[in-house]
mmCIF file of the N, C-alpha and C atoms, coordinates in Angstrom:
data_MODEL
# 
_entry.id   MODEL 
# 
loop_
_atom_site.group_PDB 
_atom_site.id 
_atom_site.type_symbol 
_atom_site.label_atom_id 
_atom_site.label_alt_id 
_atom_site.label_comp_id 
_atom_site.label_asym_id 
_atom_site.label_entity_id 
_atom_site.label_seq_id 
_atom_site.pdbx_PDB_ins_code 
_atom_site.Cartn_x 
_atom_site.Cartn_y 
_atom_site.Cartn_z 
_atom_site.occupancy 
_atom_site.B_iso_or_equiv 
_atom_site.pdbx_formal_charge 
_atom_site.auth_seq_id 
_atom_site.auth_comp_id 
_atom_site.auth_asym_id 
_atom_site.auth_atom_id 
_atom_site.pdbx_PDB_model_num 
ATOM 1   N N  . UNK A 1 1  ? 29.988  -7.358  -11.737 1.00 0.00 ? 1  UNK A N  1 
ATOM 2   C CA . UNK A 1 1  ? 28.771  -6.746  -12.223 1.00 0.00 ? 1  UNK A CA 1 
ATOM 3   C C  . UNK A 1 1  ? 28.680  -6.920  -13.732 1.00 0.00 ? 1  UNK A C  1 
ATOM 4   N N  . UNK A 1 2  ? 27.256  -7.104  -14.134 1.00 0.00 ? 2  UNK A N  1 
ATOM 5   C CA . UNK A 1 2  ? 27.540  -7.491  -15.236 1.00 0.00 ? 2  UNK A CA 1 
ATOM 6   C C  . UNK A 1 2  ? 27.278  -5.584  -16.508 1.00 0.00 ? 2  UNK A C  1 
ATOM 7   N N  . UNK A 1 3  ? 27.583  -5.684  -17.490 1.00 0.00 ? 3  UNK A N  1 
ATOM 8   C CA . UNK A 1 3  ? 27.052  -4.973  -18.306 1.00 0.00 ? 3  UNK A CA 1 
ATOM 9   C C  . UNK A 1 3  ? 25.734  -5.006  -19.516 1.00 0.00 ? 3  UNK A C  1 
ATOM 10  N N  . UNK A 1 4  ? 25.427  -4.342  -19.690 1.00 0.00 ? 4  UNK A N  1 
ATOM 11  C CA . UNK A 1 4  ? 23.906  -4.134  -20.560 1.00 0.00 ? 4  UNK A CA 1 
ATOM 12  C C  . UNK A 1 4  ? 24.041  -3.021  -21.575 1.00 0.00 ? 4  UNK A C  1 
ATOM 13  N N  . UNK A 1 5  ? 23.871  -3.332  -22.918 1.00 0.00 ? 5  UNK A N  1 
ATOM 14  C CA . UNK A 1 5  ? 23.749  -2.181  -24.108 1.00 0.00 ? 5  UNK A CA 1 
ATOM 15  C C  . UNK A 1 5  ? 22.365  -2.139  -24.087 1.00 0.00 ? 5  UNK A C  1 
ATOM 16  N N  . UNK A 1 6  ? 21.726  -1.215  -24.614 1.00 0.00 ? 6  UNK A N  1 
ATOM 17  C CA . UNK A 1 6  ? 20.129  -1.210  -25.293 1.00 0.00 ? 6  UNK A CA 1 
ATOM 18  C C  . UNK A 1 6  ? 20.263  -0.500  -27.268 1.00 0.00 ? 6  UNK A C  1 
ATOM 19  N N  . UNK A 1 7  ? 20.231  -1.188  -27.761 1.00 0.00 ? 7  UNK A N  1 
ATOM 20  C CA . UNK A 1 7  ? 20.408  -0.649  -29.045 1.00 0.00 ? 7  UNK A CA 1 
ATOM 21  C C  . UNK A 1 7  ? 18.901  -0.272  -29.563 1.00 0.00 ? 7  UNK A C  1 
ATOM 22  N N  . UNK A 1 8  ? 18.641  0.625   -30.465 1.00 0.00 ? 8  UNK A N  1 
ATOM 23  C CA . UNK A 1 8  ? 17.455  1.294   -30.959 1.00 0.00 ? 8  UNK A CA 1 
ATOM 24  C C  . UNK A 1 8  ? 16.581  2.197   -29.572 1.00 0.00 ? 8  UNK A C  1 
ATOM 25  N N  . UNK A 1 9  ? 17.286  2.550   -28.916 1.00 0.00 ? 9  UNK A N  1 
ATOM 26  C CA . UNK A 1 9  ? 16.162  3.268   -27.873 1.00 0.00 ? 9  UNK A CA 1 
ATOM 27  C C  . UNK A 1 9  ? 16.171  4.496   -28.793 1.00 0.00 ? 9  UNK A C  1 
ATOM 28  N N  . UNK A 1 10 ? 14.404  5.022   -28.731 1.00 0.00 ? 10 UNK A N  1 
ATOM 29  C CA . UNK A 1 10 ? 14.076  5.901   -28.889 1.00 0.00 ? 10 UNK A CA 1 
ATOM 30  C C  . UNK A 1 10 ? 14.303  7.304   -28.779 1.00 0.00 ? 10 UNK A C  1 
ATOM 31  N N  . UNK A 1 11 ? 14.834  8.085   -29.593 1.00 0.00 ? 11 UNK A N  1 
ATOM 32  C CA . UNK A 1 11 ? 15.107  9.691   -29.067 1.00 0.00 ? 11 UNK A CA 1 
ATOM 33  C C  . UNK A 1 11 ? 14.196  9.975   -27.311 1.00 0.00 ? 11 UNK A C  1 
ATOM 34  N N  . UNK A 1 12 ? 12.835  9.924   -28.103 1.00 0.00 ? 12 UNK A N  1 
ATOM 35  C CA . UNK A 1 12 ? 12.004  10.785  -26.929 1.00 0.00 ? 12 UNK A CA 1 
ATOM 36  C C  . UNK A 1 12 ? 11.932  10.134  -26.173 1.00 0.00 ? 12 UNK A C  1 
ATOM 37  N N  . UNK A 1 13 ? 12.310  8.352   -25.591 1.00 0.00 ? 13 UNK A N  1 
ATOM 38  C CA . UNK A 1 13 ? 12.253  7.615   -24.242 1.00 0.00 ? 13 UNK A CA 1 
ATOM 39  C C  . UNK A 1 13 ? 13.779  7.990   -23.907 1.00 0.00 ? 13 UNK A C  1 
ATOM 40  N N  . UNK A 1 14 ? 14.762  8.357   -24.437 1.00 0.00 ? 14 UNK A N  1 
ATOM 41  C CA . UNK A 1 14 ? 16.168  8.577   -24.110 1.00 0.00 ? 14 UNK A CA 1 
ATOM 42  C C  . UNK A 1 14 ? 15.792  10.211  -23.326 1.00 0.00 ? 14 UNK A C  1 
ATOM 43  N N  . UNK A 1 15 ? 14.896  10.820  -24.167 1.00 0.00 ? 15 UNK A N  1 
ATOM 44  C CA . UNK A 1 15 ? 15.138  11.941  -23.756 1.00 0.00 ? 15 UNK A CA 1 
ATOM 45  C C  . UNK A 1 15 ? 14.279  12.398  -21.829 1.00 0.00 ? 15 UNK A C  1 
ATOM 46  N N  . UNK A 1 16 ? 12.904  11.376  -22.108 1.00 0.00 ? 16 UNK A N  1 
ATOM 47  C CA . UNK A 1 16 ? 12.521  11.774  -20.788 1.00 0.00 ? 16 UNK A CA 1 
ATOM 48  C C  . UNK A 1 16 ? 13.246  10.713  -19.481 1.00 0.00 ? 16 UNK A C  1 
ATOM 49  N N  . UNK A 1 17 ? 14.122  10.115  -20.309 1.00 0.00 ? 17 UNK A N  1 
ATOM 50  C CA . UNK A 1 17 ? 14.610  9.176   -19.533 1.00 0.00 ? 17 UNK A CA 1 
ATOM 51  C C  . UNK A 1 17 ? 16.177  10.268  -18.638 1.00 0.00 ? 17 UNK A C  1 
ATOM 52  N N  . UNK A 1 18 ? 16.369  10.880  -19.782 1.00 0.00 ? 18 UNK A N  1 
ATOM 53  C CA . UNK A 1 18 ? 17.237  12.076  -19.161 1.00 0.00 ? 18 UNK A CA 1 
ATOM 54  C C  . UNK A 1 18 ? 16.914  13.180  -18.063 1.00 0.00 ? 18 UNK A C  1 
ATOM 55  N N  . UNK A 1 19 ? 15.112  12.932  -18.576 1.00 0.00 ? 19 UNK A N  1 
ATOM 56  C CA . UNK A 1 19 ? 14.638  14.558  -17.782 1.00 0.00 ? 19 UNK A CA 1 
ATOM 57  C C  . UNK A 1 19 ? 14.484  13.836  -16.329 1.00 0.00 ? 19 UNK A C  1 
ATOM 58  N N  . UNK A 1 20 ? 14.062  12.856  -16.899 1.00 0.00 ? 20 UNK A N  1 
ATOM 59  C CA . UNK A 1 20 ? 13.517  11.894  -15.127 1.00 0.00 ? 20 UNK A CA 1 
ATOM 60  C C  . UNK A 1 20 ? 14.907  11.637  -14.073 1.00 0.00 ? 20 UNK A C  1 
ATOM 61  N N  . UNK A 1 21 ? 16.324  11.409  -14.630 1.00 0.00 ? 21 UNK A N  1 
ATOM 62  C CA . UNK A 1 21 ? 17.597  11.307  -13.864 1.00 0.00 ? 21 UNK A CA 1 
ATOM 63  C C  . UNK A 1 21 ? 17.803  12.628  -13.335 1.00 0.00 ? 21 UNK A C  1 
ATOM 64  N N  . UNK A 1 22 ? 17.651  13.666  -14.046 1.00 0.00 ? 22 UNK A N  1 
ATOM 65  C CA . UNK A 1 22 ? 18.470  14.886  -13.629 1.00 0.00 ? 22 UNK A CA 1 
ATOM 66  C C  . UNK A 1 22 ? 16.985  15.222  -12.657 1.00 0.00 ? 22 UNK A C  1 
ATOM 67  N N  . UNK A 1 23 ? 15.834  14.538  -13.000 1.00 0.00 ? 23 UNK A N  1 
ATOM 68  C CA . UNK A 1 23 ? 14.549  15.095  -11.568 1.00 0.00 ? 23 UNK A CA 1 
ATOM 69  C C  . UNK A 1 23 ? 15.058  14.262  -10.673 1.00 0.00 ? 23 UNK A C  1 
ATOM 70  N N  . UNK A 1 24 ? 16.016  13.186  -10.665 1.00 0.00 ? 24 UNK A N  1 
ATOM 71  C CA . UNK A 1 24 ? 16.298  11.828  -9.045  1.00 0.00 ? 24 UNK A CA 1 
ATOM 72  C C  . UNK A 1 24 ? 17.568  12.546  -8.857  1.00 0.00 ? 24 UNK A C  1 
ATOM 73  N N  . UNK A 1 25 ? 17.892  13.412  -9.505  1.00 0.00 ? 25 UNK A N  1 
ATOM 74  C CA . UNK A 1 25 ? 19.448  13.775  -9.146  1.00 0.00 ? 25 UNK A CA 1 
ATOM 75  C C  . UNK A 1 25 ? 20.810  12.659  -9.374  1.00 0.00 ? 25 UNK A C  1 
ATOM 76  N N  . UNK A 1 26 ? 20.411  11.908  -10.124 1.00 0.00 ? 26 UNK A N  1 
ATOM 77  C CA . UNK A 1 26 ? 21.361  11.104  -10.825 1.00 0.00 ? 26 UNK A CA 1 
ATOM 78  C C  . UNK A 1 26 ? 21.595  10.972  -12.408 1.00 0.00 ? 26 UNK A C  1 
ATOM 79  N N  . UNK A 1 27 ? 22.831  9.756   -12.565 1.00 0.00 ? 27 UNK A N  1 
ATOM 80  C CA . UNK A 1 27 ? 22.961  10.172  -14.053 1.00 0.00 ? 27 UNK A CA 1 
ATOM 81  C C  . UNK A 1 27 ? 22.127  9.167   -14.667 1.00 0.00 ? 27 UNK A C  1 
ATOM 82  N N  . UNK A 1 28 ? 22.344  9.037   -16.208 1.00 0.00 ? 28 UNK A N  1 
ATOM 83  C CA . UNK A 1 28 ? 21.237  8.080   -16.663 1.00 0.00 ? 28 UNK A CA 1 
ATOM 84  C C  . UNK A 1 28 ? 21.269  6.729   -16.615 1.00 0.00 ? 28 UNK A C  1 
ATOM 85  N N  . UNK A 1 29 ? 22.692  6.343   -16.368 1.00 0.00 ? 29 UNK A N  1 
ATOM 86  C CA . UNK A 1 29 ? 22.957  5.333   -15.846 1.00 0.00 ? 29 UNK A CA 1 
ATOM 87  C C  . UNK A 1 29 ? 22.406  4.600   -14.603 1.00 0.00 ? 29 UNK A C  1 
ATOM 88  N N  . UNK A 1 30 ? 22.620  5.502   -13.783 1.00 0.00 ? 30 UNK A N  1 
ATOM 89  C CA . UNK A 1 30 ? 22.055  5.267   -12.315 1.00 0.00 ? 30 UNK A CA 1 
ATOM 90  C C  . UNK A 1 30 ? 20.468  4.999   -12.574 1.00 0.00 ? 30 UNK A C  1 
ATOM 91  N N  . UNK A 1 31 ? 19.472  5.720   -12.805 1.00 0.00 ? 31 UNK A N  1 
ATOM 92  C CA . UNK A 1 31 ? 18.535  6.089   -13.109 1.00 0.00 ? 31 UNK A CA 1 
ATOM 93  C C  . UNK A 1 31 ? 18.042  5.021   -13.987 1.00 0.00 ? 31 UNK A C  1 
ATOM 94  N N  . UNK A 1 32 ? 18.775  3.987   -14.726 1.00 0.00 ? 32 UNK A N  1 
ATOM 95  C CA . UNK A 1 32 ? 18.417  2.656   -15.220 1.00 0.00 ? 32 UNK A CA 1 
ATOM 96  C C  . UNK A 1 32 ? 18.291  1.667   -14.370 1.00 0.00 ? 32 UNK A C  1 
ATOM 97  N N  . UNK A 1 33 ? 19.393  1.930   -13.281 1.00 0.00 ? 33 UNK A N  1 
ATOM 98  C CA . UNK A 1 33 ? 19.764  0.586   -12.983 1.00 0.00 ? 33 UNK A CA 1 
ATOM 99  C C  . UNK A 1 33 ? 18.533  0.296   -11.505 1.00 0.00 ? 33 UNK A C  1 
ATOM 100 N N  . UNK A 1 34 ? 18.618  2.200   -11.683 1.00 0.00 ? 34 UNK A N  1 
ATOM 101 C CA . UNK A 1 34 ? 16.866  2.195   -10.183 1.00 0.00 ? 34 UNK A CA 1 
ATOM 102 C C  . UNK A 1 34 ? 15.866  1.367   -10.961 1.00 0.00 ? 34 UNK A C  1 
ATOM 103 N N  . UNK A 1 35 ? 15.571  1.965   -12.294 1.00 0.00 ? 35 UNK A N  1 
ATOM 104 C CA . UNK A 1 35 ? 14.356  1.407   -12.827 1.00 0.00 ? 35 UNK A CA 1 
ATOM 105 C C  . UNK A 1 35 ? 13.823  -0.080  -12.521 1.00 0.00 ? 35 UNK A C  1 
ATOM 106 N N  . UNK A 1 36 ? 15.525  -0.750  -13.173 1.00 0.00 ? 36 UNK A N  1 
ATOM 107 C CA . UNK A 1 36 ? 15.413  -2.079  -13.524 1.00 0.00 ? 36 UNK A CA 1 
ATOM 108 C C  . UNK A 1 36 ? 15.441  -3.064  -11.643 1.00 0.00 ? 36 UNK A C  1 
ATOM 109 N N  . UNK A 1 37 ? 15.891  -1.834  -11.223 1.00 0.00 ? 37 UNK A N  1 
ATOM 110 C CA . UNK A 1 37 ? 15.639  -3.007  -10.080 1.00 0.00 ? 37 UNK A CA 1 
ATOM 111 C C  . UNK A 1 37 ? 14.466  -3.342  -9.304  1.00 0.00 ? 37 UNK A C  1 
ATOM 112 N N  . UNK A 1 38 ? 13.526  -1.970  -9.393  1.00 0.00 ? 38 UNK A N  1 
ATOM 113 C CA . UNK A 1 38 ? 12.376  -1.601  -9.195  1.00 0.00 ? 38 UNK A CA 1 
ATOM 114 C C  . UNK A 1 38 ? 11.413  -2.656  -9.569  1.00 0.00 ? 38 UNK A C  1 
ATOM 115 N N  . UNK A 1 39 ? 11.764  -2.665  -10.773 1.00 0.00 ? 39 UNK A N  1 
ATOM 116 C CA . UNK A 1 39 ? 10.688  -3.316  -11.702 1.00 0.00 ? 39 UNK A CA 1 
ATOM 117 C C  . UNK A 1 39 ? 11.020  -4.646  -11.080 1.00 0.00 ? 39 UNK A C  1 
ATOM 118 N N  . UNK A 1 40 ? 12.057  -5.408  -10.766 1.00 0.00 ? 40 UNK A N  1 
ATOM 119 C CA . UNK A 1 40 ? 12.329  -7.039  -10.685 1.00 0.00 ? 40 UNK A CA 1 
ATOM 120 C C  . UNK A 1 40 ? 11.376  -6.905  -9.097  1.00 0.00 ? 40 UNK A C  1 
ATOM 121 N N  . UNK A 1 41 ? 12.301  -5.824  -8.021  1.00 0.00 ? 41 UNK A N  1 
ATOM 122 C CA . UNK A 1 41 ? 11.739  -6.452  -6.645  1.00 0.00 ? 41 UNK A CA 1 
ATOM 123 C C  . UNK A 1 41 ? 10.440  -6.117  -6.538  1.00 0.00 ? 41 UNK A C  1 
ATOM 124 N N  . UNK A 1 42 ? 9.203   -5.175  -7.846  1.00 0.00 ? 42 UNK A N  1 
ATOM 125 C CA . UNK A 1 42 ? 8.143   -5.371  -7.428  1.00 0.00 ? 42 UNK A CA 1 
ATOM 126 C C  . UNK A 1 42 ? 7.166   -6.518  -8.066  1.00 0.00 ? 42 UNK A C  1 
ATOM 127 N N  . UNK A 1 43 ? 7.701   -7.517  -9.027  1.00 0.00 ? 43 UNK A N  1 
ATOM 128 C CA . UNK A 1 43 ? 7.386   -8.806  -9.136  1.00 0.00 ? 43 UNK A CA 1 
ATOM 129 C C  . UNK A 1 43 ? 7.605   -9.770  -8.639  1.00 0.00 ? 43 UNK A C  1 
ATOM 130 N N  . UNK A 1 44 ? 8.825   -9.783  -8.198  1.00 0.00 ? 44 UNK A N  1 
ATOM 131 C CA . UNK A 1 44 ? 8.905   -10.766 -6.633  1.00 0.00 ? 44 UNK A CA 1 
ATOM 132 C C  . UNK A 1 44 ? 8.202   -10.543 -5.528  1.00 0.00 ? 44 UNK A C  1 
ATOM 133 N N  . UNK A 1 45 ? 7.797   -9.129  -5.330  1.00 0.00 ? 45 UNK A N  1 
ATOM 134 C CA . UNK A 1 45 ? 6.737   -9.080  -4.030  1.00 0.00 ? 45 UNK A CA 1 
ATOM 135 C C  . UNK A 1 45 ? 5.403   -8.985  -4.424  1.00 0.00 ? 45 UNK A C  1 
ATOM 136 N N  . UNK A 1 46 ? 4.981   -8.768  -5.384  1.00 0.00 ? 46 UNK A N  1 
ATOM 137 C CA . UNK A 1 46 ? 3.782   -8.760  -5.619  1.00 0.00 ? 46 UNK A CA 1 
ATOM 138 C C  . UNK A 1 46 ? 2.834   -9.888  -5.064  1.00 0.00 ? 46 UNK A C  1 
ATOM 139 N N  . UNK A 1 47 ? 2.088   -9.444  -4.681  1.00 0.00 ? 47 UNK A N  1 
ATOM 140 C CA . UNK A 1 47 ? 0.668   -9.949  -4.274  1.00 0.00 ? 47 UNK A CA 1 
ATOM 141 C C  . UNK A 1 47 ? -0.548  -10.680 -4.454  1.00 0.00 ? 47 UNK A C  1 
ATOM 142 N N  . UNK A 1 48 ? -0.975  -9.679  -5.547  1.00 0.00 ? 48 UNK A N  1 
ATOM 143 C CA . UNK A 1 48 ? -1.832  -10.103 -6.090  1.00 0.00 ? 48 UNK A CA 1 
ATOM 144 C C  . UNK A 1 48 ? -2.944  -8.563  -6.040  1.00 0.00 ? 48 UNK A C  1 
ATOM 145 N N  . UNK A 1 49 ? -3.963  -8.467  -6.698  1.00 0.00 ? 49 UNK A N  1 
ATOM 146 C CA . UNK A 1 49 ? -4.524  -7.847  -6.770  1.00 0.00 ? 49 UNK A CA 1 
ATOM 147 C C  . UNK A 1 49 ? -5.312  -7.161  -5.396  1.00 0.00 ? 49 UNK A C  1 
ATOM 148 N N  . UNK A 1 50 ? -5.778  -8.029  -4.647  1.00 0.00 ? 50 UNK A N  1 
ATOM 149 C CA . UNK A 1 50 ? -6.119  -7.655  -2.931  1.00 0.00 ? 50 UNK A CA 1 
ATOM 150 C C  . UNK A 1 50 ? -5.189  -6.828  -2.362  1.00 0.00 ? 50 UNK A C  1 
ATOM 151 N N  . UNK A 1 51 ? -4.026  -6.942  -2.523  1.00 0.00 ? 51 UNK A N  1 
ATOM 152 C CA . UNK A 1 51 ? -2.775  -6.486  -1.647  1.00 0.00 ? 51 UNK A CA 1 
ATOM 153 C C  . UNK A 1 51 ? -1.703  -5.344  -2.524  1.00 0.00 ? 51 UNK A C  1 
ATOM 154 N N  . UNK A 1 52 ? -2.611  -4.969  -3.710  1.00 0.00 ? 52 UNK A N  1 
ATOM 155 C CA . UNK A 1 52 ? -2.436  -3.865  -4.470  1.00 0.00 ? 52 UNK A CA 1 
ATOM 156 C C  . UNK A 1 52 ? -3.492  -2.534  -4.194  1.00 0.00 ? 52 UNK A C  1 
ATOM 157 N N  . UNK A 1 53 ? -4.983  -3.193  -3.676  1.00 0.00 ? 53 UNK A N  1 
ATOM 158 C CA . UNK A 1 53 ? -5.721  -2.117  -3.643  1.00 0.00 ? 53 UNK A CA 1 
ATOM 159 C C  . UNK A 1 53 ? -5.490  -1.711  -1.933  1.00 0.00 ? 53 UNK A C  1 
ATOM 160 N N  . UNK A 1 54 ? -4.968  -2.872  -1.213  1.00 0.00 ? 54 UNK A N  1 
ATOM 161 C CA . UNK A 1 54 ? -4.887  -2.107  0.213   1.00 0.00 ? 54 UNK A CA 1 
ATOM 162 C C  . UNK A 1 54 ? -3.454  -1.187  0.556   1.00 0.00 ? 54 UNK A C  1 
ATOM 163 N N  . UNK A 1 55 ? -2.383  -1.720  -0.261  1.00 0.00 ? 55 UNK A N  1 
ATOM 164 C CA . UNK A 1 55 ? -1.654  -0.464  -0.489  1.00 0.00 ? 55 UNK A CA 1 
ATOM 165 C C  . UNK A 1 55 ? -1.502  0.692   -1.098  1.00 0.00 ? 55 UNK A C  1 
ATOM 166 N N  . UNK A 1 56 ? -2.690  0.927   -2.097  1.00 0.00 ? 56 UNK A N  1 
ATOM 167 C CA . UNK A 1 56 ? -2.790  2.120   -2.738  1.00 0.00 ? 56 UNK A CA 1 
ATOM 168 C C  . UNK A 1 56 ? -3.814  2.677   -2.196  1.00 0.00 ? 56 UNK A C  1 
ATOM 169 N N  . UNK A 1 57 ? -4.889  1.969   -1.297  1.00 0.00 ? 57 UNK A N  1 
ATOM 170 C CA . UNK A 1 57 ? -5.861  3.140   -0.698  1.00 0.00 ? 57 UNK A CA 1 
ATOM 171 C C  . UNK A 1 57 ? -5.973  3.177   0.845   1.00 0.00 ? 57 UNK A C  1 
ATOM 172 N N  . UNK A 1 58 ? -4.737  2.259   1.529   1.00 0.00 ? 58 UNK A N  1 
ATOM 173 C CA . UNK A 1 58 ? -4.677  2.315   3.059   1.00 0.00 ? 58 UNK A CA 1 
ATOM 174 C C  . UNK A 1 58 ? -4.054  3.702   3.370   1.00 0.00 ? 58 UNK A C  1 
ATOM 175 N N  . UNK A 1 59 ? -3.904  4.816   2.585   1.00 0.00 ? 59 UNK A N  1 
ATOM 176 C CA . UNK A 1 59 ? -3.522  6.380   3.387   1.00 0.00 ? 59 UNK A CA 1 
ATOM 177 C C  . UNK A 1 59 ? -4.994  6.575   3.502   1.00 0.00 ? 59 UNK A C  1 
ATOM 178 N N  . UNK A 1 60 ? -5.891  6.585   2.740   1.00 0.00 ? 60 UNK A N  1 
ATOM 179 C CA . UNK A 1 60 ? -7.129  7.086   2.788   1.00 0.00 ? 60 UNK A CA 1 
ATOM 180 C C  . UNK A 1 60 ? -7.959  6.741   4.414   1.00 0.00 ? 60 UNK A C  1 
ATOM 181 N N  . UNK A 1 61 ? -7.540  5.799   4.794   1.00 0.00 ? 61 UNK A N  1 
ATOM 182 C CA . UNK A 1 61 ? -7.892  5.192   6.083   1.00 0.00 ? 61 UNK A CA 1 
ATOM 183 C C  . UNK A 1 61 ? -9.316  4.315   6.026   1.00 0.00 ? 61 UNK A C  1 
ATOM 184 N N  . UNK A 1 62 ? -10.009 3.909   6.815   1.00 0.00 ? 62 UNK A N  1 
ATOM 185 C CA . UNK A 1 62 ? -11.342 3.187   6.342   1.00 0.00 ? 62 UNK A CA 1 
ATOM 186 C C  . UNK A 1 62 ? -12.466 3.761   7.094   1.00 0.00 ? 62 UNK A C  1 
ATOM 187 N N  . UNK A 1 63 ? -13.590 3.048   7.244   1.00 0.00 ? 63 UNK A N  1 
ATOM 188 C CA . UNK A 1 63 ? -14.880 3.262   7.013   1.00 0.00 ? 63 UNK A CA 1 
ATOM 189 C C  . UNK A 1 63 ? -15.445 2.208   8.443   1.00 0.00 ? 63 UNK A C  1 
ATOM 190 N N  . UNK A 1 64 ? -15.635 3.082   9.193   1.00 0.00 ? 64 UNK A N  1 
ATOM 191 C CA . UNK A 1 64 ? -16.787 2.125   10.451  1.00 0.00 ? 64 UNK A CA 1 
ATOM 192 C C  . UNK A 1 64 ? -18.156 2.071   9.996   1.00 0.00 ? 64 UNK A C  1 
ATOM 193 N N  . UNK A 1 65 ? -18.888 1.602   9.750   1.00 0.00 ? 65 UNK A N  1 
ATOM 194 C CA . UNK A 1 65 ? -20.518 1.101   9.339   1.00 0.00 ? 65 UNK A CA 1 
ATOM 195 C C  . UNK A 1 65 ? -20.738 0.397   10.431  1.00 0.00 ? 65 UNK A C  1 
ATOM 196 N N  . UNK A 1 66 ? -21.910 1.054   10.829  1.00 0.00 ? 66 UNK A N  1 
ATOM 197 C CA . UNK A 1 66 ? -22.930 0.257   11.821  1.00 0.00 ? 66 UNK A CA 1 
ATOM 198 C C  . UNK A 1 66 ? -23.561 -0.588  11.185  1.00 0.00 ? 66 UNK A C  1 
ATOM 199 N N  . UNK A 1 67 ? -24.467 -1.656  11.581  1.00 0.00 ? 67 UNK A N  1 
ATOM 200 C CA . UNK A 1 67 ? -24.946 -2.539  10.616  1.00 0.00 ? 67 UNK A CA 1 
ATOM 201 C C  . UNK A 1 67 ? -26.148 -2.531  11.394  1.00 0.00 ? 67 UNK A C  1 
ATOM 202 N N  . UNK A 1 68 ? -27.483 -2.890  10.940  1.00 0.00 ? 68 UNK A N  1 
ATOM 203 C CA . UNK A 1 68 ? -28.499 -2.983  11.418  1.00 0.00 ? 68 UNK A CA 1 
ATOM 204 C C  . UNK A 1 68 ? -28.948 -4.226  11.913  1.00 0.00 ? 68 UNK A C  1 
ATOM 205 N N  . UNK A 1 69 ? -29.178 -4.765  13.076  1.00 0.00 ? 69 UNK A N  1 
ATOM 206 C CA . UNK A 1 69 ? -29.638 -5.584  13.919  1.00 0.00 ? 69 UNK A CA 1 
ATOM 207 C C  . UNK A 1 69 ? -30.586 -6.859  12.683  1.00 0.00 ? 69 UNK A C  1 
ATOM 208 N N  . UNK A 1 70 ? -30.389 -7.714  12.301  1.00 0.00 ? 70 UNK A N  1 
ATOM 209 C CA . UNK A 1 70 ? -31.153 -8.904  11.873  1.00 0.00 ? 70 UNK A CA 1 
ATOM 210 C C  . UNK A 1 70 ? -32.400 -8.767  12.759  1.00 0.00 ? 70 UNK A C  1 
ATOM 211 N N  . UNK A 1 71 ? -33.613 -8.581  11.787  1.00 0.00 ? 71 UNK A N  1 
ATOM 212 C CA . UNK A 1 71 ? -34.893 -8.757  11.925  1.00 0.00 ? 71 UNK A CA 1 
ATOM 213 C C  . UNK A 1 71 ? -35.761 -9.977  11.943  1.00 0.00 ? 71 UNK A C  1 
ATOM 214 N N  . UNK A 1 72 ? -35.161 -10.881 10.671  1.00 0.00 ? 72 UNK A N  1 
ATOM 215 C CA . UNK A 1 72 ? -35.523 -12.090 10.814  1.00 0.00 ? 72 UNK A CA 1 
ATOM 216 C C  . UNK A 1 72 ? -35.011 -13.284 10.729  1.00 0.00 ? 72 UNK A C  1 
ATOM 217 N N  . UNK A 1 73 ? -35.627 -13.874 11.589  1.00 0.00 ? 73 UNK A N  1 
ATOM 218 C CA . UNK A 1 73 ? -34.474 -15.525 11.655  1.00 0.00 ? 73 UNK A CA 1 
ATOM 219 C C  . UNK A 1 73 ? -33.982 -16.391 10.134  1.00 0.00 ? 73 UNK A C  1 
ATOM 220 N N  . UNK A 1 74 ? -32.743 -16.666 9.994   1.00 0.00 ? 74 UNK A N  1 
ATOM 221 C CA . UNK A 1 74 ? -32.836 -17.127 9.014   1.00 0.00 ? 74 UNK A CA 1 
ATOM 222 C C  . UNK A 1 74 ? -33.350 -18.593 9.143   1.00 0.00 ? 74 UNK A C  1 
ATOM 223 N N  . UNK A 1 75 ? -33.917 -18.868 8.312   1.00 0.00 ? 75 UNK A N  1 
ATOM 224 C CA . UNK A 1 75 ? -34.673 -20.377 7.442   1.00 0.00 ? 75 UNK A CA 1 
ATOM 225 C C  . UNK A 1 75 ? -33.841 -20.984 6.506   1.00 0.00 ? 75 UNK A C  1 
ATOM 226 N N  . UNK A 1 76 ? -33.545 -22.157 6.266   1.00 0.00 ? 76 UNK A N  1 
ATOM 227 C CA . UNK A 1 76 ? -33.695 -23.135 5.495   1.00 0.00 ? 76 UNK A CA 1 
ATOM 228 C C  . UNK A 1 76 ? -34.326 -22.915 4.002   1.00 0.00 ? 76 UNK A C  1 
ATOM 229 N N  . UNK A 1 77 ? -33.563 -23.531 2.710   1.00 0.00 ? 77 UNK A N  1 
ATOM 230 C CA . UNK A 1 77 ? -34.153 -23.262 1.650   1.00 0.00 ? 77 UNK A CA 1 
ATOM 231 C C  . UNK A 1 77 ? -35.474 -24.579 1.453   1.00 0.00 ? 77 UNK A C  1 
ATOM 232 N N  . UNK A 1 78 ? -36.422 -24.412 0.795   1.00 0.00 ? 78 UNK A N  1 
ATOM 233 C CA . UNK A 1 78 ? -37.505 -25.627 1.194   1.00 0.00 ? 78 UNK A CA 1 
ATOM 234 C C  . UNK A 1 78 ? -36.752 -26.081 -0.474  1.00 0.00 ? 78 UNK A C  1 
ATOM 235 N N  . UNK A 1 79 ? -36.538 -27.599 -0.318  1.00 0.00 ? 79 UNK A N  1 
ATOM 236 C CA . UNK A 1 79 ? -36.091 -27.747 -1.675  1.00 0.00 ? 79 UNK A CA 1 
ATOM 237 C C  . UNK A 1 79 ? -36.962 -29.395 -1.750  1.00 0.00 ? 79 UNK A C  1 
ATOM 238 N N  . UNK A 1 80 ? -38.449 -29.362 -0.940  1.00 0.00 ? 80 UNK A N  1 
ATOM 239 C CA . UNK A 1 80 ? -39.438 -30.651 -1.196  1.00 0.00 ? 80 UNK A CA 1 
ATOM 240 C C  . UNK A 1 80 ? -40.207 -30.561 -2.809  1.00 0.00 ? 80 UNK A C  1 
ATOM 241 N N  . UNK A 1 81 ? -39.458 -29.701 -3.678  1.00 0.00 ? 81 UNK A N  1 
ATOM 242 C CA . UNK A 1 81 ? -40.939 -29.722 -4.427  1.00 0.00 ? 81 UNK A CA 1 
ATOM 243 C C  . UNK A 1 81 ? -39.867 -30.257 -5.953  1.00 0.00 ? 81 UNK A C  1 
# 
């Protein structure tokens, strides 16, 4: 395994970085190494934008629409002139 320093981290990102481990119930160590892995396997799976909005709003469930019956036949654009 390899090792990682971070030199200059911020008091207040050290500090909510503390509050956020002791909220996962781990230490801050641990609690990095979730971050960083997080962050890699959700750029390898990523999608694309389509497959971001159907996983953030498929709890919501969807929408049946009736559609109204076509009234008139479609035509041809006249393009003689």
């Amino acid at each position: 395994m390899a090792a990682l320093s971070i030199r200059d981290l911020d008091d207040n990102v050290r500090e909510k970085l503390r509050v956020r481990a002791a909220r996962h119930g781990r230490s801050m160590e641990a609690e990095v190494r979730s971050i960083l892995t997080e962050a890699v396997e959700e750029t390898a799976n990523a999608g694309g934008i389509f497959d971001v909005l159907i996983d953030r709003f498929s709890a919501l469930g969807g929408v049946d629409l009736e559609l109204a019956p076509r009234t008139l036949t479609v035509r041809s654009a006249d393009l003689s002139q």
